[in-house]
C-alpha positions as a LaTeX table, in Angstrom:
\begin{tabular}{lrrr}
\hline
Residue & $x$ (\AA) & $y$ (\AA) & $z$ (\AA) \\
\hline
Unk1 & $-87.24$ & 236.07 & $-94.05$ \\
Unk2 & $-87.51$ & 235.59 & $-90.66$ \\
Unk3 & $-89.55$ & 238.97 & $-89.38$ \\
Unk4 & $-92.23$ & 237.88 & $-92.16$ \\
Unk5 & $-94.37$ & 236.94 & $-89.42$ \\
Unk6 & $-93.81$ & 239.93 & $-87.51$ \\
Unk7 & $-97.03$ & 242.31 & $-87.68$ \\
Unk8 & $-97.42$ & 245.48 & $-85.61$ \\
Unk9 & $-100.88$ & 245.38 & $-87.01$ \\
Unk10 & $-102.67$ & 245.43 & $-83.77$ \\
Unk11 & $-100.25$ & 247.22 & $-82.03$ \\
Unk12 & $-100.73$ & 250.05 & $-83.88$ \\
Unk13 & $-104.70$ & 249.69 & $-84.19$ \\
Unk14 & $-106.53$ & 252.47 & $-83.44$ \\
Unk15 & $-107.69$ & 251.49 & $-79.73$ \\
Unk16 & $-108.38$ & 252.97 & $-76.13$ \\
Unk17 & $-106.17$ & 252.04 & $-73.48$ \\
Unk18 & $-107.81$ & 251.14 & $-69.72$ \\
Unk19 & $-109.17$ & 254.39 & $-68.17$ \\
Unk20 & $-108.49$ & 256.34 & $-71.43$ \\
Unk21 & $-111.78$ & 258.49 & $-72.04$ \\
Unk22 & $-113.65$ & 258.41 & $-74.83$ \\
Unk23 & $-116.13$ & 260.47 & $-76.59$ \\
Unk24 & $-118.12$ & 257.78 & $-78.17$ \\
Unk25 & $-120.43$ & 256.35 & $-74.65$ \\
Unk26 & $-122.48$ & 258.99 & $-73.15$ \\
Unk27 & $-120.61$ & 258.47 & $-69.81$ \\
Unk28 & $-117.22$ & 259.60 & $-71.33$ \\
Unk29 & $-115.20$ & 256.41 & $-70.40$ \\
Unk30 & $-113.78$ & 253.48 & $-72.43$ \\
Unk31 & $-113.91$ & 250.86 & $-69.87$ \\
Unk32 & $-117.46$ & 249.61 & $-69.83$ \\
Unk33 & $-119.17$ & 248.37 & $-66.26$ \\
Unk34 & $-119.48$ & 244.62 & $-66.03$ \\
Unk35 & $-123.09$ & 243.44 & $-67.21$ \\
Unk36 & $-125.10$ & 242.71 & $-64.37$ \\
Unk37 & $-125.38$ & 238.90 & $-63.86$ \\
Unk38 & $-122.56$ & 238.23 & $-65.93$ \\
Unk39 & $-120.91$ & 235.17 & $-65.07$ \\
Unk40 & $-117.28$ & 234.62 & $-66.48$ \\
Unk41 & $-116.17$ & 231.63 & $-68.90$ \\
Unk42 & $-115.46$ & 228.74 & $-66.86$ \\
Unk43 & $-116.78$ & 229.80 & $-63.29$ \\
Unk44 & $-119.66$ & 228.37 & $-62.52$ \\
Unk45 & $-122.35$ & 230.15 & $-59.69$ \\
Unk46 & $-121.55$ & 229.75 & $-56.16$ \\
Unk47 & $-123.19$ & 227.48 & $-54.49$ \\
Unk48 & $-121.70$ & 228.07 & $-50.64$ \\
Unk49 & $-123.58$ & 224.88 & $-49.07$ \\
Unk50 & $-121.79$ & 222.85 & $-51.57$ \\
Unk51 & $-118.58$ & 224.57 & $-51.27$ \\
Unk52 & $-118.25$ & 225.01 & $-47.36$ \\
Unk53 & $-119.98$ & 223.02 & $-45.47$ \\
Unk54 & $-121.75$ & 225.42 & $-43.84$ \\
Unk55 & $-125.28$ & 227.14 & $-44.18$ \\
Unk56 & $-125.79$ & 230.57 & $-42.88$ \\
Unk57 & $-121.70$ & 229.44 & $-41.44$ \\
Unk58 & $-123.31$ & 226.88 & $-39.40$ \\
Unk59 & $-122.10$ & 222.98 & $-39.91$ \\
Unk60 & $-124.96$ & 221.43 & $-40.32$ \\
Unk61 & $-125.47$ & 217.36 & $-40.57$ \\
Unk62 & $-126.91$ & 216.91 & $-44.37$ \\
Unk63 & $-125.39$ & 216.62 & $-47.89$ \\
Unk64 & $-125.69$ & 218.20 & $-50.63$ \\
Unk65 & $-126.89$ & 215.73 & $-52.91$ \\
Unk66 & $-128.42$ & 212.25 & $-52.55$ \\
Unk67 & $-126.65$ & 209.12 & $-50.85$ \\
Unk68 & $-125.68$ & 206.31 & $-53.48$ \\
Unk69 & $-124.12$ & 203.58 & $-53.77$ \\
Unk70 & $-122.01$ & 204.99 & $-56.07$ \\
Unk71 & $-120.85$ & 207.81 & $-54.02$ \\
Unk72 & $-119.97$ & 205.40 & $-51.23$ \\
Unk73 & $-117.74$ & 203.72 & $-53.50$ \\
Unk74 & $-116.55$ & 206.80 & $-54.83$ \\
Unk75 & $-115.75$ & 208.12 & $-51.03$ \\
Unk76 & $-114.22$ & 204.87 & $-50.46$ \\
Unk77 & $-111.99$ & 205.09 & $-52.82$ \\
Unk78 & $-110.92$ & 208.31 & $-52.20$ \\
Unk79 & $-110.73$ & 207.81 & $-48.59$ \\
Unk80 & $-107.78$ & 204.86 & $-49.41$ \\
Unk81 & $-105.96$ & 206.85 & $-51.66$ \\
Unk82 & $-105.73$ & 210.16 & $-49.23$ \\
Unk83 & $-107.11$ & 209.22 & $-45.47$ \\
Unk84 & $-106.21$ & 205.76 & $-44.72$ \\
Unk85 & $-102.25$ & 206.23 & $-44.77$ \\
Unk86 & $-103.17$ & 208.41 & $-41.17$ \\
Unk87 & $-106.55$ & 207.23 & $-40.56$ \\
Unk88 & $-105.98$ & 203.51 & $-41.04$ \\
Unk89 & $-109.07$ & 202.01 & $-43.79$ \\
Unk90 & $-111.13$ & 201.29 & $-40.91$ \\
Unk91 & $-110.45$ & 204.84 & $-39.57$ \\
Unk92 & $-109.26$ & 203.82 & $-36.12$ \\
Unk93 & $-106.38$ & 206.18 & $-35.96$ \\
Unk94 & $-104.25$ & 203.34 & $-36.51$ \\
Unk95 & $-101.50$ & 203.20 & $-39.41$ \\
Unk96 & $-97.79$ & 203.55 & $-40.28$ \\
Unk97 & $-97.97$ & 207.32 & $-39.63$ \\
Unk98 & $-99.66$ & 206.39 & $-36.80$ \\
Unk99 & $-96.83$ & 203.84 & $-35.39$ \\
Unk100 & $-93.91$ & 206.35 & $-36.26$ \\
Unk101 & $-95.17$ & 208.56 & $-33.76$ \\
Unk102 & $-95.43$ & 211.67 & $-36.49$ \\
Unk103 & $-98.92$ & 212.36 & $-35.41$ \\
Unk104 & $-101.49$ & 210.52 & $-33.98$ \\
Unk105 & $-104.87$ & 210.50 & $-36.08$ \\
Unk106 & $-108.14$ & 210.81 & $-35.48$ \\
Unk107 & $-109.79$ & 207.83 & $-34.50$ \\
Unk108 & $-113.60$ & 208.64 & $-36.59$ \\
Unk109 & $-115.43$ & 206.17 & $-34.57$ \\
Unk110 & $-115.02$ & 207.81 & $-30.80$ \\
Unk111 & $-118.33$ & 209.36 & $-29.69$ \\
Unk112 & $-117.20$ & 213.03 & $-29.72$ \\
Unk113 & $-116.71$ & 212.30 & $-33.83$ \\
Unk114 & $-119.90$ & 210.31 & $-34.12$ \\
Unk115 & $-121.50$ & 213.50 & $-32.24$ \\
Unk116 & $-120.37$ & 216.22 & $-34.93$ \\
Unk117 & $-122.58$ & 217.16 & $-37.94$ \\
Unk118 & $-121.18$ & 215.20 & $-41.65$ \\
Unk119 & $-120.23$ & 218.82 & $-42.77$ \\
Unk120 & $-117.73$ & 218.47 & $-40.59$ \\
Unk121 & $-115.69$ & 216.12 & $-42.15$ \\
Unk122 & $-115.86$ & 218.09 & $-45.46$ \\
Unk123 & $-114.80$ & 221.12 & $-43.38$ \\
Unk124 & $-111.88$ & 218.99 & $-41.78$ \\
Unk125 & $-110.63$ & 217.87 & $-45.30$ \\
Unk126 & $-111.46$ & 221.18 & $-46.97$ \\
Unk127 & $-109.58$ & 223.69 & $-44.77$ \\
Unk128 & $-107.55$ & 220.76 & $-42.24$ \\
Unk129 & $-106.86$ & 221.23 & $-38.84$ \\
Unk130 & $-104.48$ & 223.55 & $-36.39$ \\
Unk131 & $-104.02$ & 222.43 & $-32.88$ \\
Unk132 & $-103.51$ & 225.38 & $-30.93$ \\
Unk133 & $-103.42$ & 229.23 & $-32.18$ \\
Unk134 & $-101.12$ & 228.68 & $-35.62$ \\
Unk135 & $-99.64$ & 232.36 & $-34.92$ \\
Unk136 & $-98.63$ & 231.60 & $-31.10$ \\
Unk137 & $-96.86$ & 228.14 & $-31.43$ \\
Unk138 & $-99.52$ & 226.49 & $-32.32$ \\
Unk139 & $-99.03$ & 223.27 & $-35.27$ \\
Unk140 & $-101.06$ & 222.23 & $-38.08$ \\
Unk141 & $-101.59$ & 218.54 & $-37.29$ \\
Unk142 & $-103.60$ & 218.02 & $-40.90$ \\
Unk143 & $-103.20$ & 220.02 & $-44.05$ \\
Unk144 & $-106.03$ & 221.38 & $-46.19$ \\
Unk145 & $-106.87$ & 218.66 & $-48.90$ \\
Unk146 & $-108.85$ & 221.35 & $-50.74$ \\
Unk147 & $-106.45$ & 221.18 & $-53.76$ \\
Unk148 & $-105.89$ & 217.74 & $-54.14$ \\
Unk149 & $-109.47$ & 216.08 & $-53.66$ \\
Unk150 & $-112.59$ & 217.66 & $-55.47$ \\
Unk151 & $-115.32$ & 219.27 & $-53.91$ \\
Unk152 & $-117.68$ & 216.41 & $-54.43$ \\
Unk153 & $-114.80$ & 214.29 & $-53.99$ \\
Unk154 & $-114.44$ & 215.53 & $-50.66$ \\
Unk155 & $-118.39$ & 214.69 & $-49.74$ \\
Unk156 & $-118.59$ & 211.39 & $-51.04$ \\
Unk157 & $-115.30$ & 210.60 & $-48.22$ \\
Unk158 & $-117.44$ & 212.58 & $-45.47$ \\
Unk159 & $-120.19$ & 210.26 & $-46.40$ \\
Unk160 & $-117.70$ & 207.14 & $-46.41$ \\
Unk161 & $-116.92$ & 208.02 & $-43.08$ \\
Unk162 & $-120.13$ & 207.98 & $-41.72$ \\
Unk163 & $-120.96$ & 204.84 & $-43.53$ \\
Unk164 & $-117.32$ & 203.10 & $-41.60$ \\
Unk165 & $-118.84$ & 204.62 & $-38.33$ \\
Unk166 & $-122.44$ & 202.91 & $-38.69$ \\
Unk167 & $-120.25$ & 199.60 & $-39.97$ \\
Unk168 & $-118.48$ & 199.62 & $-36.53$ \\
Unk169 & $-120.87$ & 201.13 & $-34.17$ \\
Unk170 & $-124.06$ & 199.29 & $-35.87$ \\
Unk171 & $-126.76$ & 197.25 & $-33.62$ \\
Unk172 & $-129.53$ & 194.77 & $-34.58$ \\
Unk173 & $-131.68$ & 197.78 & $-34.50$ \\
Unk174 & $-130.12$ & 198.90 & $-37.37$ \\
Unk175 & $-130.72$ & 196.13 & $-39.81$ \\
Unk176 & $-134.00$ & 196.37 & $-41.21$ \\
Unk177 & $-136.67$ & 193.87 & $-40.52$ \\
Unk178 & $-136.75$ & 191.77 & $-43.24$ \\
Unk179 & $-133.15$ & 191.08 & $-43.13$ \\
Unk180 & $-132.24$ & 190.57 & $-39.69$ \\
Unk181 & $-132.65$ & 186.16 & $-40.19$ \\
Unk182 & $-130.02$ & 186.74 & $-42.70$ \\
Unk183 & $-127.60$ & 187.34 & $-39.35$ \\
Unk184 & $-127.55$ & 184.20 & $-38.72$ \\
Unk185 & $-128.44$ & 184.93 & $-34.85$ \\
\hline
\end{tabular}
């Protein structure tokens, strides 16, 4: 009763194994090539500005898609859940990792991080960050966030942090026009 379910059928199909030749293709072989621009289920085309950061492996200071509102809110949110524990939510460098002396964070709104291109961020929380040469005492100081956060997950908190750098490095010039008597100056 119980080996009812048990069926060699397939096992014992008549079949080629991997590498077995076989008379019935003209070239002789069972395995067949891959058909050109096949793409497998579930993985999408590559799209390596998207994925790194980088175009021809250069950081560059774009996005890959539009600036919204949405993804603002989207980076801020994912910017509190994963940076602000070691970045602070103002991303002065200042938190409770920061005040146990573990590490000490970036602070995103010195000049030399104002300077470097929005990719960079991405690349930061894509691949983190090794102080020193890892293989000669060197020390990881951030991990790579690439499996926990999303790619576009991980743009929309490099966007974030550009929009908390304008908030706290902003001037009159910045406001537009038309809004600048809503100041209150």
């Amino acid at each position: 009763m119980l080996l009812t379910a048990c069926h060699t059928d397939m096992y014992n199909q008549a079949k080629l194994q991997t590498y077995e030749p076989s008379t019935f293709f003209a070239d002789g072989r069972a395995s067949r090539p891959v058909v050109a621009g096949a793409v497998a289920v579930g993985q999408d085309e590559v799209d390596t500005f998207l994925n790194t950061g980088k175009v021809d492996g250069q950081l560059v200071d774009e996005m890959p898609f539009p600036v919204t509102a949405d993804l603002l809110a989207r980076g801020q949110q994912q910017f509190t859940i994963y940076c602000s524990p070691c970045h602070g939510v103002a991303g002065l460098g200042q938190s409770a990792v920061a005040e146990r002396g573990a590490i000490v964070p970036a602070n995103f709104h010195q000049q030399r991080l104002r300077d470097v291109p929005v990719s960079h961020f991405f690349d930061i929380i894509t691949n983190g960050v090794y102080r020193g040469d890892p293989n000669n005492g060197g020390y990881q100081s951030m991990f790579s966030y690439a499996s926990r956060i999303k790619v576009e997950d991980r743009w929309a908190i490099a966007a974030y942090i550009r929009a908390l750098q304008l908030s706290q490095n902003a001037t009159v010039d910045d406001v537009p026009l038309d809004m600048r008597d809503q100041l209150g100056q």
